[in-house]
DOFIPA-593892 format. One record per residue (C-alpha): x, z, y; residue number from 1; residue in three letters. Coordinates in Angstrom, 3 decimals, padded with zeros to 6 digits, always signed. Layout:
BEGIN
+----------+----------+----------+-----+---------+
!        X !        Z !        Y ! num ! residuo !
+----------+----------+----------+-----+---------+
!        X !        Z !        Y ! NUM !     ALA !
...
+----------+----------+----------+-----+---------+
***
This chain:
BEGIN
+----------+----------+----------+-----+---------+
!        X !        Z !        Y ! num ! residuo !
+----------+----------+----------+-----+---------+
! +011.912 ! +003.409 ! +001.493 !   1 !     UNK !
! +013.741 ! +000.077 ! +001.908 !   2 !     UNK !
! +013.331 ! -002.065 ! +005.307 !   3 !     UNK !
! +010.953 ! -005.027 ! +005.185 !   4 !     UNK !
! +013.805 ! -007.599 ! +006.862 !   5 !     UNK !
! +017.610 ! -007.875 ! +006.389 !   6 !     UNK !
! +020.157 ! -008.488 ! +009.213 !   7 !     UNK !
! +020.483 ! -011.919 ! +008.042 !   8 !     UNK !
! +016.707 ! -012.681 ! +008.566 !   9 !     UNK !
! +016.823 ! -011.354 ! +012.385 !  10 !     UNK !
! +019.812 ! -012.782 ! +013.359 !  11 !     UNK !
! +018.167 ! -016.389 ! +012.418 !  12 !     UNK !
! +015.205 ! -015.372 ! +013.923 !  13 !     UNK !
! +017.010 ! -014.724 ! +017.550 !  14 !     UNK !
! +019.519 ! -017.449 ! +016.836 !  15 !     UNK !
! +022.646 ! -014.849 ! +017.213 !  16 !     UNK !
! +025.479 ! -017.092 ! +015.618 !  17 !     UNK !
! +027.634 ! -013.720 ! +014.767 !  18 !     UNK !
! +026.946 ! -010.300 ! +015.146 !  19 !     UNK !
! +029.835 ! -007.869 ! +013.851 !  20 !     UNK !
! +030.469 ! -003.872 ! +014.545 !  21 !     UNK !
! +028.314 ! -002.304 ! +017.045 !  22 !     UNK !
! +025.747 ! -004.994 ! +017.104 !  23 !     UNK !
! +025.224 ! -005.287 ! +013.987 !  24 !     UNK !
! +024.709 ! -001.280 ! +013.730 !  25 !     UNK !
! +022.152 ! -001.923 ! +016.531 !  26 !     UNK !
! +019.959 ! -004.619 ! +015.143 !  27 !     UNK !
! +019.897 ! -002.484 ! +011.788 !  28 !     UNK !
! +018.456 ! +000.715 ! +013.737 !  29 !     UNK !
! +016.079 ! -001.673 ! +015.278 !  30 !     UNK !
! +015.173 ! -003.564 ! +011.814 !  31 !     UNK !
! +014.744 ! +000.510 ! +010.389 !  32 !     UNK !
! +012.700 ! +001.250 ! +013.434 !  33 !     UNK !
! +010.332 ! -001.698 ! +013.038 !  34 !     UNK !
! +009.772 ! -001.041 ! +009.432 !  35 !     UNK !
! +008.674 ! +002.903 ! +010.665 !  36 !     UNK !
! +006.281 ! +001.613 ! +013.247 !  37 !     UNK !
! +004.653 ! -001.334 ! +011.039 !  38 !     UNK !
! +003.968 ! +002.082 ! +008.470 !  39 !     UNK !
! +002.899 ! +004.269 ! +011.147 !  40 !     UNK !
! +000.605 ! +001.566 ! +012.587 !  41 !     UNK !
! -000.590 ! +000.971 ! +008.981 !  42 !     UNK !
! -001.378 ! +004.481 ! +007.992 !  43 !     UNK !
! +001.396 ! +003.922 ! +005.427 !  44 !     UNK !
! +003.719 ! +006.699 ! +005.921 !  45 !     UNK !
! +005.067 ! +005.993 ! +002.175 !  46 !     UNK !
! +005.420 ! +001.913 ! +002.727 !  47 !     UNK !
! +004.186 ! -000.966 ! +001.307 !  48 !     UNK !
! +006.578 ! -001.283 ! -001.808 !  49 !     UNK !
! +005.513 ! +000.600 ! -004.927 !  50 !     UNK !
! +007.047 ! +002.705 ! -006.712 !  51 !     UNK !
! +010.216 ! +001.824 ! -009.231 !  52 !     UNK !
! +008.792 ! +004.664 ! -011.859 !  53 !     UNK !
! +005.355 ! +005.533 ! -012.967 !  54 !     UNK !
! +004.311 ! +009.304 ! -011.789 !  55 !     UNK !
! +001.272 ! +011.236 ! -012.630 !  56 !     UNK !
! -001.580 ! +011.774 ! -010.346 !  57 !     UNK !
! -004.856 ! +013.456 ! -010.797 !  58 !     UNK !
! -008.566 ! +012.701 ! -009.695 !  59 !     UNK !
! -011.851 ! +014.080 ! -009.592 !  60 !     UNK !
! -013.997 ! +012.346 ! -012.665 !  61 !     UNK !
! -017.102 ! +010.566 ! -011.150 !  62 !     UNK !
! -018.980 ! +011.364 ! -014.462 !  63 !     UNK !
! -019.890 ! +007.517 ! -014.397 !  64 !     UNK !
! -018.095 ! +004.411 ! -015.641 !  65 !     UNK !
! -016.136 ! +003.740 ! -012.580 !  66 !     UNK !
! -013.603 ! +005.728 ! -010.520 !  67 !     UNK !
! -011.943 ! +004.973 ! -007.349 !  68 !     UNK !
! -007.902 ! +005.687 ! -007.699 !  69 !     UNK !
! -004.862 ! +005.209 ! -005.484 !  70 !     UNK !
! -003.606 ! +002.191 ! -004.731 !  71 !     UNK !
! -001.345 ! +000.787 ! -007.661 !  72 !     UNK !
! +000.360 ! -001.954 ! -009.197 !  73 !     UNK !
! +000.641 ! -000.762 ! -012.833 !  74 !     UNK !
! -000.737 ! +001.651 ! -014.690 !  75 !     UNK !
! +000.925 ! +003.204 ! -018.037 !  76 !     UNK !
! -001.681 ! +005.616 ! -019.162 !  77 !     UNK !
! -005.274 ! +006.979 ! -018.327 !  78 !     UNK !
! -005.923 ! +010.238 ! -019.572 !  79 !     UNK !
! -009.068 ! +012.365 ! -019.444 !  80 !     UNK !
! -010.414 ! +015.706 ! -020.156 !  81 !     UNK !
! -013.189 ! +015.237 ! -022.985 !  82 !     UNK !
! -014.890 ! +018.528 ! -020.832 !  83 !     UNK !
! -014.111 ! +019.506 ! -016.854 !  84 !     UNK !
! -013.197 ! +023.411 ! -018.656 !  85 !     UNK !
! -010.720 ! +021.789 ! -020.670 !  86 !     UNK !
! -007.169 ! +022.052 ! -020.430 !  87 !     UNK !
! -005.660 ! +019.435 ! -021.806 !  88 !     UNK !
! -006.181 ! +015.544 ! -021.157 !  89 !     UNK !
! -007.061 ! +013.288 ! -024.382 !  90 !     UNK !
! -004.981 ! +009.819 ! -023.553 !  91 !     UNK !
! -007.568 ! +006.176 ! -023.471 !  92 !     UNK !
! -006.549 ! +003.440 ! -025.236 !  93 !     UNK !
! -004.623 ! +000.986 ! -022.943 !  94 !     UNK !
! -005.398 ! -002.297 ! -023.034 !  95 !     UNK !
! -002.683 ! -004.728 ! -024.243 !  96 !     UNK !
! -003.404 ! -006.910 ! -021.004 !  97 !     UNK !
! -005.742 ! -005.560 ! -018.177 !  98 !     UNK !
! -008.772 ! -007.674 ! -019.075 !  99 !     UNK !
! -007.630 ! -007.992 ! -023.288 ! 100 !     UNK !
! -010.821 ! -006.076 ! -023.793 ! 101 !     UNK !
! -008.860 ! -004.329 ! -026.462 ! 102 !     UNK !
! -008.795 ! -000.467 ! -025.099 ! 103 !     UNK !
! -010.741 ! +002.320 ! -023.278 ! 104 !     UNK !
! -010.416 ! +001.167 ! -019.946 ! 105 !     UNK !
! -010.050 ! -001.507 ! -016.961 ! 106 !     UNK !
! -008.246 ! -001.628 ! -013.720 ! 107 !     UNK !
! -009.667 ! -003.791 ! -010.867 ! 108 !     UNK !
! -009.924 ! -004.219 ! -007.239 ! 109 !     UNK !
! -013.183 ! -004.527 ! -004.634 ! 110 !     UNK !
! -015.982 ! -002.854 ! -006.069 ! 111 !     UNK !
! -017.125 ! -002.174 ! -009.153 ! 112 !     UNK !
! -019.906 ! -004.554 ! -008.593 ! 113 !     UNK !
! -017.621 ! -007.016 ! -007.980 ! 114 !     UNK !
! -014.644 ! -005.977 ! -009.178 ! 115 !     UNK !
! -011.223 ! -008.314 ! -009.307 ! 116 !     UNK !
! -009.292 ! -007.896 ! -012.221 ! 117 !     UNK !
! -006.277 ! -010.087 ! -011.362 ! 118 !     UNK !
! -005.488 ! -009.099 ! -007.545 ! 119 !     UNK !
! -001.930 ! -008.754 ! -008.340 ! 120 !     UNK !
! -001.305 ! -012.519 ! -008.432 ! 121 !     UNK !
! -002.709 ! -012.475 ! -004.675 ! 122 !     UNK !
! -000.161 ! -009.511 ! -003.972 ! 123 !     UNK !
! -002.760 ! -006.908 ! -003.747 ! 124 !     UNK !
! -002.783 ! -003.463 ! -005.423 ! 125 !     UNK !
! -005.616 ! -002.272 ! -008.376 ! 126 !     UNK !
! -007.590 ! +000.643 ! -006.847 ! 127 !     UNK !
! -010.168 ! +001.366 ! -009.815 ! 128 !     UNK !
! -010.649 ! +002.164 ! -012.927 ! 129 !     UNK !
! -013.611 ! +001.271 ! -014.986 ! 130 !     UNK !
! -014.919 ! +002.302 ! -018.789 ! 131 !     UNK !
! -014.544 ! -000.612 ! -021.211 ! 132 !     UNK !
! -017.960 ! -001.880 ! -022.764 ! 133 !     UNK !
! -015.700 ! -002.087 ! -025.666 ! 134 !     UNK !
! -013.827 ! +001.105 ! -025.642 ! 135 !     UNK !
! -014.467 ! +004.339 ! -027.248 ! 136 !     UNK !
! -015.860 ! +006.046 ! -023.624 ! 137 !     UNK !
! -018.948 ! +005.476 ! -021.182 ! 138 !     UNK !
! -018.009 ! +007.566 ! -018.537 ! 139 !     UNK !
! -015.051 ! +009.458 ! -016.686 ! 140 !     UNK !
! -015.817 ! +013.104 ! -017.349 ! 141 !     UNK !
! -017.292 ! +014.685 ! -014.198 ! 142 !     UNK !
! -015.227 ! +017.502 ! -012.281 ! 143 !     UNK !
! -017.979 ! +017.996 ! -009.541 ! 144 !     UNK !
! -018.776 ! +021.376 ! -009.135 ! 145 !     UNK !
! -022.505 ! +022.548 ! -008.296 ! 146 !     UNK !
! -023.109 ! +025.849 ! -009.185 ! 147 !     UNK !
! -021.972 ! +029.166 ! -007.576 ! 148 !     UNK !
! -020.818 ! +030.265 ! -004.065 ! 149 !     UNK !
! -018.577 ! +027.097 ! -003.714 ! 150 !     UNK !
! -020.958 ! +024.405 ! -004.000 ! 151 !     UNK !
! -019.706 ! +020.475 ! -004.504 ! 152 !     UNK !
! -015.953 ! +020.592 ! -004.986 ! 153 !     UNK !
! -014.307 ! +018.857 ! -007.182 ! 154 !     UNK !
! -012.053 ! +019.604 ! -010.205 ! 155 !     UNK !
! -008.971 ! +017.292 ! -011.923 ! 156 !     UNK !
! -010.676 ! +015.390 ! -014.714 ! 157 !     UNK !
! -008.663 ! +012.288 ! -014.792 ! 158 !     UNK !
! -005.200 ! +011.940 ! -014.875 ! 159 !     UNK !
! -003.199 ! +008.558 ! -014.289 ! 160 !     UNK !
! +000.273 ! +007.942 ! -014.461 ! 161 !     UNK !
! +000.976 ! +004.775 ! -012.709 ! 162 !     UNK !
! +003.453 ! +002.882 ! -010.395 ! 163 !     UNK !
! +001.502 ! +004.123 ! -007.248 ! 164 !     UNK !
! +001.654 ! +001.558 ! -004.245 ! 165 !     UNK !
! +000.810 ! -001.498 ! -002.009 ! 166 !     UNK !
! +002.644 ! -004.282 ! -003.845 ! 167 !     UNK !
! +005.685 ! -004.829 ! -005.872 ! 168 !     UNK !
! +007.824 ! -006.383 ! -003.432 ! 169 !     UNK !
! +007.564 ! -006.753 ! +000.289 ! 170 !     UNK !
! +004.308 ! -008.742 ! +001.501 ! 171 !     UNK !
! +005.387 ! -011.783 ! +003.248 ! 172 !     UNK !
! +003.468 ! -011.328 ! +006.109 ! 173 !     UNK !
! +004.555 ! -007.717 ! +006.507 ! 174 !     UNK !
! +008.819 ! -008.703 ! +006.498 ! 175 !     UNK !
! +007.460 ! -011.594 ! +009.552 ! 176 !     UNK !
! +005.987 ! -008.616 ! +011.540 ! 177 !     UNK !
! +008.709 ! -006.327 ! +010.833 ! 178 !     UNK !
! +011.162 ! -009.825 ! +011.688 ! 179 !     UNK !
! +008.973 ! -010.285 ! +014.945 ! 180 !     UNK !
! +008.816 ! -006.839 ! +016.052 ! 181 !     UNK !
! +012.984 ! -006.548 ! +015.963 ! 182 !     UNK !
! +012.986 ! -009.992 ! +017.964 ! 183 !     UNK !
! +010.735 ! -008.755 ! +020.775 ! 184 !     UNK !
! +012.574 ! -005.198 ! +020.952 ! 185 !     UNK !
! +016.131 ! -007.274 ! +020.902 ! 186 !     UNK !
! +015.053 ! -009.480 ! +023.679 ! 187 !     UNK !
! +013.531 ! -006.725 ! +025.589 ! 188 !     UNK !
! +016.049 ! -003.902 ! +024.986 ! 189 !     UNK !
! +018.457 ! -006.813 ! +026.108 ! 190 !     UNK !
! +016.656 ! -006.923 ! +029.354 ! 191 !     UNK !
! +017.726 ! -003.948 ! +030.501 ! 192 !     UNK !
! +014.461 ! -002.393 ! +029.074 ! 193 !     UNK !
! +012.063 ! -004.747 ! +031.994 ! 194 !     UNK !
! +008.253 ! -003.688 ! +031.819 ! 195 !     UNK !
! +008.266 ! -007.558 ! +033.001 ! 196 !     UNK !
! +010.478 ! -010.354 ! +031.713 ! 197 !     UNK !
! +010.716 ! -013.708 ! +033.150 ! 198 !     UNK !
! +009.607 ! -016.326 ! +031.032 ! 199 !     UNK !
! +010.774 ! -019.502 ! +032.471 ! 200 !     UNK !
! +009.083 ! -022.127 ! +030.229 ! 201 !     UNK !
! +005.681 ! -020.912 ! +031.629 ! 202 !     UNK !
! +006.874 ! -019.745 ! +035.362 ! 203 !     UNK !
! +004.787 ! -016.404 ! +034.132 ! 204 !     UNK !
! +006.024 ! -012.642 ! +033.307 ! 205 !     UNK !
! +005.476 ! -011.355 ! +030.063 ! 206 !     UNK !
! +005.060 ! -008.029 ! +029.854 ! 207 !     UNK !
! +005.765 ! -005.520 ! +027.097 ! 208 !     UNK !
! +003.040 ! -003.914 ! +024.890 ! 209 !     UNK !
! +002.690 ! -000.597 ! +022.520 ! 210 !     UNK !
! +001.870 ! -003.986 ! +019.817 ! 211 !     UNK !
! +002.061 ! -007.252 ! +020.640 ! 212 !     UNK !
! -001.293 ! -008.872 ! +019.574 ! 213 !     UNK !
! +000.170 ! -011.329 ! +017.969 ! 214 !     UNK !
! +001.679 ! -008.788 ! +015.307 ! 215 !     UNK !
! -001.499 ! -006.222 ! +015.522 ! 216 !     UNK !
! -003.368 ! -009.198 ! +013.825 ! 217 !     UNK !
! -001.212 ! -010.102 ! +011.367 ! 218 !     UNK !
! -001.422 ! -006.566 ! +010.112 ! 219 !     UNK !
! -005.310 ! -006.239 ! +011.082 ! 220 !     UNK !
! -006.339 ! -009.550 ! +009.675 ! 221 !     UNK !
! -004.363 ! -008.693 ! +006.241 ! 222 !     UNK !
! -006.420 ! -005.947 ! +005.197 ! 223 !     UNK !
! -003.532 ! -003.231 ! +005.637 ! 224 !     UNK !
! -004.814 ! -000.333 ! +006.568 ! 225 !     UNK !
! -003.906 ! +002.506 ! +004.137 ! 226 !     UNK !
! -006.939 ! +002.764 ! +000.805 ! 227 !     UNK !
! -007.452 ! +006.478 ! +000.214 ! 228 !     UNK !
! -009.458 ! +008.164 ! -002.600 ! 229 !     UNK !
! -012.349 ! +010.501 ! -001.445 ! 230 !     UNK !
+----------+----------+----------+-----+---------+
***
């Protein structure tokens, strides 16, 4: 998982003309720190960034023409099982661009009422799939289970192998919290770790928070709490 700010990008931040050796080691822990508590606060243990290979993952059918998936920013294939007893997966069509019209299938984003089929050029990740009017296929084979002792669990019916993740590179707002979260720890770790620092522009004392309010609502307002199927 790669940090969300370099050195370079906190020392201009804190206006720290050279930093060599040991403080360079420390602003790095700090920057690798920030980057673990922006996740943690997210609910994104995994990050932001997607990831550099497509992987398989497998999902419950809804047995309609829409099915909530991970969060991802590009998907290779869609396979399904033509019955929930079967054991293999037949592979859809895949559509030479996501809304070509030309295969089995459709990623999008929001709902499937209103779904967005281009939220990658806003930097946000496809988490649906839905049946192509066009395609071959009306619906995503069920794998609800009703019957028996274990009622309403659900089977793999769906498999998608995709590039599973937030966004493709860093979200810009995400590397200024992670910047702005290194600044405030610097200044405050630098002041002999005060629950109170002077601020002498304002004649007030500033004192520290589990997440300065500032940076809560840059991650709040954005939308970046972790999208989960189920």
């Amino acid at each position: 998982m790669a940090d969300y700010t370099t050195l370079a990008e906190v020392k201009d931040e804190i206006k720290l003309v050279d930093a060599a050796g040991a403080e360079s080691d420390f602003l790095n822990d700090l920057i690798d720190a920030a980057t673990k508590k922006i996740n943690n606060f997210c609910g994104r243990p995994e990050g932001f960034v997607a990831l550099a290979a497509a992987e398989a993952r497998y999902f419950t059918g809804t047995g309609k023409d829409f099915l909530r998936i991970n969060e991802c920013v590009e998907i290779t294939t869609v396979s399904v099982k033509d019955s929930a007893t079967d054991t293999t997966y037949t592979d859809w069509t895949s559509p030479t661009t996501n809304w070509a019209g030309d295969g089995d299938w459709l990623a999008y984003a929001r709902s499937p009422k209103h779904p967005d089929f281009t939220p990658l050029s806003r930097g946000r990740p496809y988490t649906g799939l839905m049946t192509d009017p066009n395609g071959s296929y009306s619906v995503f084979t069920s794998g609800f289970r009703n019957v028996g002792v274990r009622k309403g669990y659900g089977l793999p019916t769906v498999k998608v192998t995709a590039k599973w993740g937030f966004a493709v590179t860093v979200p810009p707002d995400i590397k200024q919290a992670c910047i702005m979260t290194v600044a405030r720890w610097y200044k405050q770790l630098r002041s002999q770790m005060q629950d109170g620092v002077a601020n002498v522009d304002f004649g007030t004392l500033l004192y520290t928070q589990r997440m300065h309010p500032a940076i809560a609502s840059i991650l709040l307002d954005g939308a970046y709490k972790r999208h989960e199927v189920g």
